[in-house]
C-alpha positions in Angstrom: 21.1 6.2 19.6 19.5 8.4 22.1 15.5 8.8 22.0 15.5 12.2 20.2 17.5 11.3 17.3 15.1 7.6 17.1 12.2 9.8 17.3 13.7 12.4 14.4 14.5 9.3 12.6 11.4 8.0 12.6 9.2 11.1 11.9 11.3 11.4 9.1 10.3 8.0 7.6 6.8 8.7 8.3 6.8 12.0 6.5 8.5 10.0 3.6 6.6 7.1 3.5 3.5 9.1 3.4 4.7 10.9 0.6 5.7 8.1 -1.5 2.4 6.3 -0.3 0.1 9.3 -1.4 2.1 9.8 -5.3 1.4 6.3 -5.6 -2.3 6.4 -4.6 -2.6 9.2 -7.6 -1.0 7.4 -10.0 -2.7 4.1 -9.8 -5.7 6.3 -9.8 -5.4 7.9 -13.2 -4.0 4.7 -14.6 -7.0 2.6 -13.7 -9.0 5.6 -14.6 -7.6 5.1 -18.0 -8.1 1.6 -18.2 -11.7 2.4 -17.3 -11.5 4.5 -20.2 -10.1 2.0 -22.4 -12.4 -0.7 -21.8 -15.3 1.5 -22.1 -14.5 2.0 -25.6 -13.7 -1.2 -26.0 -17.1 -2.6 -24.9 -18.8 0.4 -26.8 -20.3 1.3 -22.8 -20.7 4.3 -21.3 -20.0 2.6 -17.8 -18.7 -0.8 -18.0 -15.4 0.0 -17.8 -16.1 1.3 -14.9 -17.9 -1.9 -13.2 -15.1 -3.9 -14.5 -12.6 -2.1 -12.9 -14.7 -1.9 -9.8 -15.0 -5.4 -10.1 -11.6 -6.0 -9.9 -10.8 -3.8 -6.5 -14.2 -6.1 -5.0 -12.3 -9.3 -5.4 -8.9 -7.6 -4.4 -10.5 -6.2 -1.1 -12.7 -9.7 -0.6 -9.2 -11.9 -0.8 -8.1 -9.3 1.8 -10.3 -9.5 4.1 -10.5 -13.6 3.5 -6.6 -13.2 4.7 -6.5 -11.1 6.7 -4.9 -12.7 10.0 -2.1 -14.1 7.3 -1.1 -10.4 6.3 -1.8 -9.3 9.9 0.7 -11.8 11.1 3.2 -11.1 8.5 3.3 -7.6 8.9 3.6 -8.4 13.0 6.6 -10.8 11.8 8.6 -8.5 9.5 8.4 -5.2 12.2 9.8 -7.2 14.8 12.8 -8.4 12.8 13.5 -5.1 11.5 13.6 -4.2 15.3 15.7 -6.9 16.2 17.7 -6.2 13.2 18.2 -2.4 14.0 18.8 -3.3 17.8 21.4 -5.6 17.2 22.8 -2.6 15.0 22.8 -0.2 17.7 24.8 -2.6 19.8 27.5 -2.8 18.0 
């Protein structure tokens, strides 16, 4: 594969991946805005919900940031196979 089509190729996952990435981000946005919703009227609150919820992203982004090396690592790991995997491809 020469270097324009690679770059095409990958530009093209980008594009799509961003995509994909951004619908998601809306959608788990309205759904947890529901469930802030939901829980507000469960509690009888005007804003608990709402802390909750918050709560819940503050311990996500705090285990995160405890591991982040871990998924740093990973991440590192996983690109270079698919690199080795898409080289060994290429040479065949």
């Amino acid at each position: 594969m020469d270097i324009q089509e690679g770059l095409s190729v990958a530009i093209t996952k980008l594009v799509l991946y961003s995509l994909i990435a951004i619908l998601g981000l809306f959608v788990l946005l309205f759904l947890f805005l529901g469930l802030s919703q939901w829980l507000n009227q469960l509690l009888e609150s005007v804003f608990w919900g709402y802390f909750l919820v918050a709560a819940f992203f503050g311990l996500g982004l705090f285990l995160v940031l405890i591991r982040k090396e871990q998924i740093l690592s990973s991440i590192s790991e996983k690109m270079k196979s698919e690199a080795q995997e898409e080289k060994t491809e290429d040479d065949a």
